[in-house]
C-alpha positions as CSV (number, residue, x, y, z in Angstrom):
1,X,131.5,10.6,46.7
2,X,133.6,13.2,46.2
3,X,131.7,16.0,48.2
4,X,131.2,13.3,51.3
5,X,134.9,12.6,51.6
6,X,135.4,16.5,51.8
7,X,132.8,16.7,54.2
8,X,135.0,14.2,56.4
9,X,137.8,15.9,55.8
10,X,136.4,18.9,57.3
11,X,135.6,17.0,60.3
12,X,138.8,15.8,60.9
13,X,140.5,19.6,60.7
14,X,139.2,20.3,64.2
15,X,140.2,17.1,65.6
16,X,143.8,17.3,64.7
17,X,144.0,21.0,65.4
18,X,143.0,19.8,69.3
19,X,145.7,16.7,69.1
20,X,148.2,19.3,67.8
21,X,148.0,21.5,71.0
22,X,147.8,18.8,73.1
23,X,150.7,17.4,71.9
24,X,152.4,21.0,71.5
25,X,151.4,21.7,75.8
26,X,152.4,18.5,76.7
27,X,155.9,19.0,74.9
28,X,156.4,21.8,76.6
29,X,155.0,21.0,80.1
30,X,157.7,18.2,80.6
31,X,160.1,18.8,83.1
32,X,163.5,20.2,82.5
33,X,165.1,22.7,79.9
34,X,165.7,21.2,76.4
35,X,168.3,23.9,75.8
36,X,169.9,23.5,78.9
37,X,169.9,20.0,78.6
38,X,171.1,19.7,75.0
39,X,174.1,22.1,76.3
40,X,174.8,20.2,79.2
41,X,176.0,20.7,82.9
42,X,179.7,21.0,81.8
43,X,179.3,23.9,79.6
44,X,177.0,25.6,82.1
45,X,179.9,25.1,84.8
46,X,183.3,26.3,82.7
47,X,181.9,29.2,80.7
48,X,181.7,32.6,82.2
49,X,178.2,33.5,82.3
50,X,177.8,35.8,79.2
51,X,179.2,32.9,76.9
52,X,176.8,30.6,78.3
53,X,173.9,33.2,77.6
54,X,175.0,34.1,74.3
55,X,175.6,30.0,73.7
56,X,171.6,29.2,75.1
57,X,170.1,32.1,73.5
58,X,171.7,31.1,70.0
59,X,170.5,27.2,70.7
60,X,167.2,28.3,71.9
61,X,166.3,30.1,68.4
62,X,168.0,26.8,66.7
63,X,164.6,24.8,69.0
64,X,162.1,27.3,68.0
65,X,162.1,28.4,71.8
66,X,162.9,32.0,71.9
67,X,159.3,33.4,70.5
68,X,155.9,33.3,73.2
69,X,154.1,29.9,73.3
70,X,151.2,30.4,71.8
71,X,149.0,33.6,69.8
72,X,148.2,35.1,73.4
73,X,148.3,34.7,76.9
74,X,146.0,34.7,79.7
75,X,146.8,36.2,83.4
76,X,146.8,38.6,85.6
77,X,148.3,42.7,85.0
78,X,151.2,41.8,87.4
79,X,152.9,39.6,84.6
80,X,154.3,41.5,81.5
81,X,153.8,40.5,78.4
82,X,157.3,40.2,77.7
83,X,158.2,37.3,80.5
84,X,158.8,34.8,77.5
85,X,162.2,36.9,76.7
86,X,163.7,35.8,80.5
87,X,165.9,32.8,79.5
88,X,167.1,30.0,81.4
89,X,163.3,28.4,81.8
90,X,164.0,28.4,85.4
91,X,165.0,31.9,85.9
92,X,161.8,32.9,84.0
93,X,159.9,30.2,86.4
94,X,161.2,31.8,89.5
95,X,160.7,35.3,88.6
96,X,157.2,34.1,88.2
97,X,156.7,32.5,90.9
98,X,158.1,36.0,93.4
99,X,155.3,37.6,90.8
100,X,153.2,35.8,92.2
101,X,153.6,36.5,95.5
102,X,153.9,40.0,95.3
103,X,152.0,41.3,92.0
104,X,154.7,44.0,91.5
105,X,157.4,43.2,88.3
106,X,159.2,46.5,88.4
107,X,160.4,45.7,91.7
108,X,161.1,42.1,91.5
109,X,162.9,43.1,87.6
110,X,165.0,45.9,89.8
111,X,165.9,43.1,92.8
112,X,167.3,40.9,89.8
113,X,169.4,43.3,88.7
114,X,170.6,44.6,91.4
115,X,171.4,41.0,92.5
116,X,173.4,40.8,89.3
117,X,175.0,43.9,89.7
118,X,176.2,42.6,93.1
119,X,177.4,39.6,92.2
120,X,179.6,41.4,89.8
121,X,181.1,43.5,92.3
122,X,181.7,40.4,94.7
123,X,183.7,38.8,92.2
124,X,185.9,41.8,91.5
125,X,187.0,41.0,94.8
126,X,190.6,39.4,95.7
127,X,191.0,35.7,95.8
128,X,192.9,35.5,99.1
129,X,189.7,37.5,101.1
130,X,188.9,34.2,103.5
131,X,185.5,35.6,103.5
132,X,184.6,34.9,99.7
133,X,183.8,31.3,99.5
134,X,181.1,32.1,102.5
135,X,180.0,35.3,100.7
136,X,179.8,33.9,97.3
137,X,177.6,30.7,98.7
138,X,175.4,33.8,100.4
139,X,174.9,35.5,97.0
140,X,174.2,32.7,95.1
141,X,171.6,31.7,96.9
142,X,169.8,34.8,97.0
143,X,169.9,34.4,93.7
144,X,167.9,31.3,93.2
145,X,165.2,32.0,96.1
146,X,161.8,32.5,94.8
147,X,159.9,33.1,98.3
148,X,159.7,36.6,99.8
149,X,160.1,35.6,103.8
150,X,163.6,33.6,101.7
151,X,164.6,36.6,99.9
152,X,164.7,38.5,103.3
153,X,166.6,36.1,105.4
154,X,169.2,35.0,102.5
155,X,169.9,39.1,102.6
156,X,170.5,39.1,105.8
157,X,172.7,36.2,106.4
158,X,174.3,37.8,102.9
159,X,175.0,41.3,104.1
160,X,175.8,39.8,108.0
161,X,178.8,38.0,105.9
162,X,180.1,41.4,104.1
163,X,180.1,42.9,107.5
164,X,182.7,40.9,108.6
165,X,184.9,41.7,106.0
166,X,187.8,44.1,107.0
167,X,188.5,45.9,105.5
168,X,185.6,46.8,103.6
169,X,186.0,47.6,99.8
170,X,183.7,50.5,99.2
171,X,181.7,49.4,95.8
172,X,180.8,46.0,97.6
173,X,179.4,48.3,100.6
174,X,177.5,50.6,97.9
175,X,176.2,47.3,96.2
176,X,174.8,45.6,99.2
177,X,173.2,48.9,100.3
178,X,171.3,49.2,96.9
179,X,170.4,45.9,97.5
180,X,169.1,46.5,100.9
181,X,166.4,48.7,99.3
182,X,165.9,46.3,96.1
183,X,165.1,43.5,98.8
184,X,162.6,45.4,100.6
185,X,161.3,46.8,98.2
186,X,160.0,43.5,96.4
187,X,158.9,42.0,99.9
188,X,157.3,44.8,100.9
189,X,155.8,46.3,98.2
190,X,152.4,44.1,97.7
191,X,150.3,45.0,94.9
192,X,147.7,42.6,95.4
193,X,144.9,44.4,92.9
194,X,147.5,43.7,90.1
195,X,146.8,40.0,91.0
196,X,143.4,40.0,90.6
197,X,143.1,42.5,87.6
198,X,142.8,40.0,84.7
199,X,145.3,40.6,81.1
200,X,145.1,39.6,77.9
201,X,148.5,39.9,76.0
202,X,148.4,39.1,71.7
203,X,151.3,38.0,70.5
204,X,150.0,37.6,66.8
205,X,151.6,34.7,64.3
206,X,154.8,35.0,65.6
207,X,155.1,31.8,68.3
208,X,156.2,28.9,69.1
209,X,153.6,26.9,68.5
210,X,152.7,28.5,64.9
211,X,156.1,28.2,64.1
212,X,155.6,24.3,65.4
213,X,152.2,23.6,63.6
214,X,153.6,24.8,60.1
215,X,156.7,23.0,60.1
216,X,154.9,19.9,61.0
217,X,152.5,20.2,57.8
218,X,155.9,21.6,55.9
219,X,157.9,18.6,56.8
220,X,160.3,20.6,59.1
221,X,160.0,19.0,61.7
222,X,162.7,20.5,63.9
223,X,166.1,19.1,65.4
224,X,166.3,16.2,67.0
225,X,169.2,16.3,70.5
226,X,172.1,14.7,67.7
227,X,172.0,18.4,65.8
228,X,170.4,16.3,63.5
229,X,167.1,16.9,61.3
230,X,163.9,15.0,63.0
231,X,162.7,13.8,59.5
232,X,166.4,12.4,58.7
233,X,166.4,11.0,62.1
234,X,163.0,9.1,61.8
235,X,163.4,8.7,57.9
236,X,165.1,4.3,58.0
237,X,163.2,3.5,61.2
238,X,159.8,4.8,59.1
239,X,160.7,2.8,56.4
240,X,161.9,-0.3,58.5
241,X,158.2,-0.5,60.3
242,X,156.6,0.0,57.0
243,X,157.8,-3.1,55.8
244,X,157.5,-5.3,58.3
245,X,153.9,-4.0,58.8
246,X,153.0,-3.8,55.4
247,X,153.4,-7.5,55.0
248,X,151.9,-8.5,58.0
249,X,148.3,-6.5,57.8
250,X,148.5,-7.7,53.5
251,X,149.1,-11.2,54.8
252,X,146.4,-10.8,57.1
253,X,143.8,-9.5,55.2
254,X,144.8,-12.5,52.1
255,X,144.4,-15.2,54.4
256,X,142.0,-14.4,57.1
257,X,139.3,-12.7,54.6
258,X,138.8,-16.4,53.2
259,X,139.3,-18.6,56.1
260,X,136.3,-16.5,57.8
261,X,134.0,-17.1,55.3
262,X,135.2,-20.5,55.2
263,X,134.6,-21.0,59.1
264,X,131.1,-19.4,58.3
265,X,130.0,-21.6,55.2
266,X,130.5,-24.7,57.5
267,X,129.6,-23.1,60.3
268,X,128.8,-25.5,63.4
269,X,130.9,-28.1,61.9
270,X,134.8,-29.7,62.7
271,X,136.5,-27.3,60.6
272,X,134.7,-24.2,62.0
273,X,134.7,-25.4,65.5
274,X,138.5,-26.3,65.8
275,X,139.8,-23.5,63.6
276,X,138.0,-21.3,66.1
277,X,139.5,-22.7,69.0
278,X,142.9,-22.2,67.5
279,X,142.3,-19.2,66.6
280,X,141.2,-17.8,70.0
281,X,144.3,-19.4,71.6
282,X,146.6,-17.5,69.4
283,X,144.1,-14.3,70.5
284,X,145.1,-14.9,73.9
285,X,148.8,-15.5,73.5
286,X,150.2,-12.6,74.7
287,X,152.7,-11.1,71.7
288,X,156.0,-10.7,73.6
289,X,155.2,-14.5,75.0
290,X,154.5,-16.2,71.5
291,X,157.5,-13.8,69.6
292,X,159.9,-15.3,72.4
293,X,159.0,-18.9,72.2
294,X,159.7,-18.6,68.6
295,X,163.1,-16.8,69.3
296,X,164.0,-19.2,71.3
297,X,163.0,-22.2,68.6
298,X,164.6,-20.5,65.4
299,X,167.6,-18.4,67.2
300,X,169.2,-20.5,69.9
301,X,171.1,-24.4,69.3
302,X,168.7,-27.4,69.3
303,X,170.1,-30.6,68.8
304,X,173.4,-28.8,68.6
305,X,173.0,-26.4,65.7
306,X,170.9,-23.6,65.6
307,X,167.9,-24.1,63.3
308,X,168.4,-20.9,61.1
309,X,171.7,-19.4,60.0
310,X,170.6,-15.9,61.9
311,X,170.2,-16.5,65.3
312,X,168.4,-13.8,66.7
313,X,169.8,-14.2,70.4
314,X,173.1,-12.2,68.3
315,X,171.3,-8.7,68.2
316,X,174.5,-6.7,68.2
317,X,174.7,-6.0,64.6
318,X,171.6,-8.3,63.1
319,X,169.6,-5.8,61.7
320,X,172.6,-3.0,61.3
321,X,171.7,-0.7,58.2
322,X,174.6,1.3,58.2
323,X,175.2,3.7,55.1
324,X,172.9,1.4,52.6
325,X,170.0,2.3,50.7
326,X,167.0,0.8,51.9
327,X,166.6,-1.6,49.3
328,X,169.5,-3.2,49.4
329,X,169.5,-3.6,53.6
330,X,165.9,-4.5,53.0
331,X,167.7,-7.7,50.4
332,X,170.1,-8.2,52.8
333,X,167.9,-8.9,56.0
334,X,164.9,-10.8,54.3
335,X,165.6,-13.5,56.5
336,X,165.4,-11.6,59.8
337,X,161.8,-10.4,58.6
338,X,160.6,-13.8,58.8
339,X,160.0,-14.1,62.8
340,X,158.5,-10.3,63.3
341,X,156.2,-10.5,60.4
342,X,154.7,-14.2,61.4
343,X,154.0,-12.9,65.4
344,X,152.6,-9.6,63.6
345,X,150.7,-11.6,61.1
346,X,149.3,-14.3,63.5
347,X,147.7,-11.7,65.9
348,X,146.1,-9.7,63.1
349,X,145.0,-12.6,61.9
350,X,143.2,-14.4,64.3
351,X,141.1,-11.0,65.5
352,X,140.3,-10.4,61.5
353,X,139.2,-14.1,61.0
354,X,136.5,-14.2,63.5
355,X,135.6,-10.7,62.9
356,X,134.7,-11.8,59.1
357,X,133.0,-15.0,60.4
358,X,131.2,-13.4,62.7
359,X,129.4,-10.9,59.7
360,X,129.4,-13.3,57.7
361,X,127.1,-15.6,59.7
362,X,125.3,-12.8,60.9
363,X,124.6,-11.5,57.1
364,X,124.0,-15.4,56.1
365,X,121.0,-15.3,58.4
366,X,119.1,-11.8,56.4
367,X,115.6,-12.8,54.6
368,X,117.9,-11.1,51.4
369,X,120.1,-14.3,51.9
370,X,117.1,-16.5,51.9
371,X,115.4,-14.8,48.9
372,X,118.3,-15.4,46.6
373,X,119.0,-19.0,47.3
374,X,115.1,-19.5,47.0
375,X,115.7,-18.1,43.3
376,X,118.4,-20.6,42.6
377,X,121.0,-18.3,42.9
378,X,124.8,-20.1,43.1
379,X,126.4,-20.7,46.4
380,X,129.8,-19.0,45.5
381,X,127.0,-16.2,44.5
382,X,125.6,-15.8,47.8
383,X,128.9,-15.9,49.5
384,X,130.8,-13.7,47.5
385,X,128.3,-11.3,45.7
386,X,125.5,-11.2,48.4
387,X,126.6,-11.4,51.8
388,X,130.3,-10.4,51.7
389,X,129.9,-7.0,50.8
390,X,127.4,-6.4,54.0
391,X,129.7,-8.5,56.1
392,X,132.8,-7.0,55.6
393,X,131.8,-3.7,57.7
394,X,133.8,-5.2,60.8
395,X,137.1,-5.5,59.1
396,X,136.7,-2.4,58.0
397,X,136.7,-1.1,61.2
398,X,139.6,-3.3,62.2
399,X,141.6,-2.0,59.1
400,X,141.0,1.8,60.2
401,X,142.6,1.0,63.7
402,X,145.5,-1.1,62.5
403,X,146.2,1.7,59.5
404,X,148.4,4.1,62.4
405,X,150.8,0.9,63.0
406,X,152.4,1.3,59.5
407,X,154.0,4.4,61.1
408,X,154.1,4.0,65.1
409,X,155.3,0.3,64.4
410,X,154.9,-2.4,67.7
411,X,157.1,-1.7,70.7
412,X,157.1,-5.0,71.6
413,X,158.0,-6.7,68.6
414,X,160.7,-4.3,67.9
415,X,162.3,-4.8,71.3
416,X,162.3,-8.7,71.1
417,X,163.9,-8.7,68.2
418,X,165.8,-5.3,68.5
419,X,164.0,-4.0,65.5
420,X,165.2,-0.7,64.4
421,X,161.6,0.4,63.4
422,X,159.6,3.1,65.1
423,X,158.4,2.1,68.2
424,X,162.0,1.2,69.2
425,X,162.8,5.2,68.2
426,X,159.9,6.4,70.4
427,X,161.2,4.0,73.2
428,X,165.0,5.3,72.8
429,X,163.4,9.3,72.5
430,X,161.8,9.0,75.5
431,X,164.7,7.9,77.5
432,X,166.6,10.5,75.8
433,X,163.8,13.2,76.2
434,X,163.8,13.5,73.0
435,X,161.3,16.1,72.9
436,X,161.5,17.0,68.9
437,X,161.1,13.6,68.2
438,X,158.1,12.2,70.2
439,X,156.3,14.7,69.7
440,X,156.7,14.2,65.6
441,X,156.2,10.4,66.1
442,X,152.3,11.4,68.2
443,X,151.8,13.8,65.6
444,X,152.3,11.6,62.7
445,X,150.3,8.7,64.2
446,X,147.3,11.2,65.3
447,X,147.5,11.9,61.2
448,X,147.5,8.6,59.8
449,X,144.9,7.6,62.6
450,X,142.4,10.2,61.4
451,X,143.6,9.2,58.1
452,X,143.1,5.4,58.5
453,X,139.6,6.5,60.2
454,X,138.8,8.5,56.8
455,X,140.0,5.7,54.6
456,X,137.7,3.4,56.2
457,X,134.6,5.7,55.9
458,X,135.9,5.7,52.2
459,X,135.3,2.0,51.8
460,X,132.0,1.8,53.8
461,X,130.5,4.6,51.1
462,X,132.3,2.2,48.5
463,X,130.7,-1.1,50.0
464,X,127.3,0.7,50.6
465,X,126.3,4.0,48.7
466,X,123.9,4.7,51.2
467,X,126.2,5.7,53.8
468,X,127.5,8.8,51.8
469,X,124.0,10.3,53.0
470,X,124.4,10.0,56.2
């Protein structure tokens, strides 16, 4: 047993390694600059531009973002291996992209700087000059063009507005000059082997997504957009949709185990017919439709009076856990667990009841079955010692795909009834993008999926020995 759960275990190391880096690239493909968004646009517009570096560079290092992405990097010889130092994201994206055009970094590194260096001088000059509002635009957006035939005619309409400026001050005449031959330089000056020459650049242990992959399995999971830890963040809304789906799969399994084999033993007659049919109604009841109907019967005023004393309809504060330990908000709110659990329960229920019946009456129908009543063997035997084992395969299954929802929790159910559990986090991250966050939440439920796979292998070996050999 023990050396073909290790053996599964070793299958399922690959498997997560790929989930991981999806996860990881899809994190880090999303749109927009976690640092820069975390900062915000006010303190990108009031702080002088060496604060607001200093200020991103230090936040960056708090995200895990100021190391390469990964162990290396495929491209091309025009990038340098030290592109992942250029921060904003979309500085380092548009350098790329005139890299791209031109296959020459020295020159497009020198036309940055020079750019910089310009802009500096610009702004030494005095307020009053009626040109600088039309100057400054001009520079600016020089500065954010990332296409070479761009680059050329934002110099030009640039250096066509310096002209006009009488008198001249000499350094600003200087600067534009040097940027003349900075400009032309990086449009002209095509290296186009560069682009095809392929690179390889090693960046060794030290990344982003080591760094990522370690804290993970460490429990340090990051910072979440509050400044707060991901794991503190996540740690009541964990605990919240284990409860509630706790109860409903162990209510589930306790009731739907024997009314399948129940539905099979009578199989063909009232009880088994009409307890299907129920059963595949409640199947086809969509969740939000049946958890609403019952909101509306237990939470709003029926004859005058609502028919429980916690009206679900008031979801301002109903399931508030404020500074409380668990246990005691858990106490508090037992009545409130009532609604979310039944919907949770019925679903799982009817799928896991017809599952059961449907093994059962196919195991009911082996020449094994037939053998043992034909040497007198007791009916509760045959049921219970005989068939059930061999028919309990399906649920098995069922329980290995149902085992992630202790962590992920429902979405739906948790936003009918405002639920603080998981899903309503992953819902309230992604609106945020909440980076840190959803990608912990996909991560833990790719875990406890392979783990709820793993645990169900566990109990097929346990029901039948023979399938440890295979």
């Amino acid at each position: 047993m023990l050396r073909y759960v290790l053996r599964r275990l070793l299958i399922s190391i690959p498997t997560l390694l790929i989930i991981s880096l999806a996860v990881f690239g899809l994190g880090r493909c999303a749109p927009g600059d976690p640092v820069a968004i975390s900062l915000g646009d006010e303190m990108a517009l009031q702080a002088d531009p060496v604060r607001y570096a200093n200020t991103y560079m230090r936040k960056a290092a708090e995200f895990g973002l100021d190391k390469p992405l990964f162990y290396a990097s495929l491209g091309t010889a025009a990038y340098p291996d030290s592109l992942w130092k250029i921060y904003p994201l979309d500085r380092r994206q548009r350098l790329s992209r005139i890299i791209g055009q031109n296959g020459n970094w020295p020159a497009t590194r020198a036309f940055e700087l020079e750019v910089i260096k310009t802009l500096g001088s610009f702004y030494a000059l005095p307020d009053t000059l009626k040109q600088r509002p039309y100057l400054e635009l001009a520079l600016l957006n020089l500065s954010t063009q990332d296409l070479l035939d761009n680059l050329k005619s934002s110099f030009l309409q640039a250096d066509s507005i310096c002209n006009t400026i009488s008198p001249q001050p000499a350094q600003l005449r200087a600067r534009m000059d040097a940027l003349k031959g900075k400009t032309d330089a990086v449009c002209g000056n095509i290296l186009s082997g560069k682009l095809l020459t392929p690179a390889i650049h090693w960046y060794g242990l030290r990344n982003q997504y080591h760094q990522w992959l370690i804290g993970f399995l460490t429990g340090n999971w990051g910072l979440s957009k509050n400044q707060r830890p991901v794991i503190q963040e996540l740690k009541p809304a964990l605990f919240a949709t284990m409860a509630i789906n706790a109860m409903a799969i162990l209510f589930a399994y306790l009731i739907s185990i024997p009314l399948g084999v129940a539905m099979a033993r009578r199989k063909g007659r009232a009880f088994d017919r009409w307890t299907q049919r129920i059963l595949v109604f409640i199947m086809a009841m969509p969740v939000f439709w049946m958890g609403g109907l019952l909101v509306m019967l237990f939470g709003s005023k029926i004859f005058g009076e609502p028919l429980i004393a916690n009206p679900y309809l008031d979801i301002s504060d109903a399931w508030n856990m404020g500074s409380e330990a668990f246990g005691a908000w858990f106490s508090n709110k037992l009545p409130k667990f009532v609604l979310p659990i039944l919907v949770l329960t019925m679903y799982s229920l009817a799928i896991i009841s017809i599952q059961m019946r449907g093994g059962m009456v196919e195991t009911l129908g082996q020449d094994y079955i037939r053998t043992a009543r034909a040497k007198g063997v007791r009916e509760e035997d045959v049921y219970w010692t005989h068939a059930f084992r061999n028919a309990v395969f399906p649920i098995i299954t069922i329980f290995g795909s149902v085992f992630p929802a202790l962590f992920t929790g429902s979405l739906v159910i948790e936003t009918l009834f405002n639920f603080p559990g998981m899903g309503q986090k992953a819902q309230e991250a992604f609106l945020s993008q909440d980076l840190a966050i959803l990608s912990a939440i996909l991560m833990a439920a790719a875990v406890l999926t392979i783990l709820g796979n793993l645990v169900a292998d566990m109990m097929y070996a346990w029901v039948d020995p023979r399938v440890r050999y295979v």
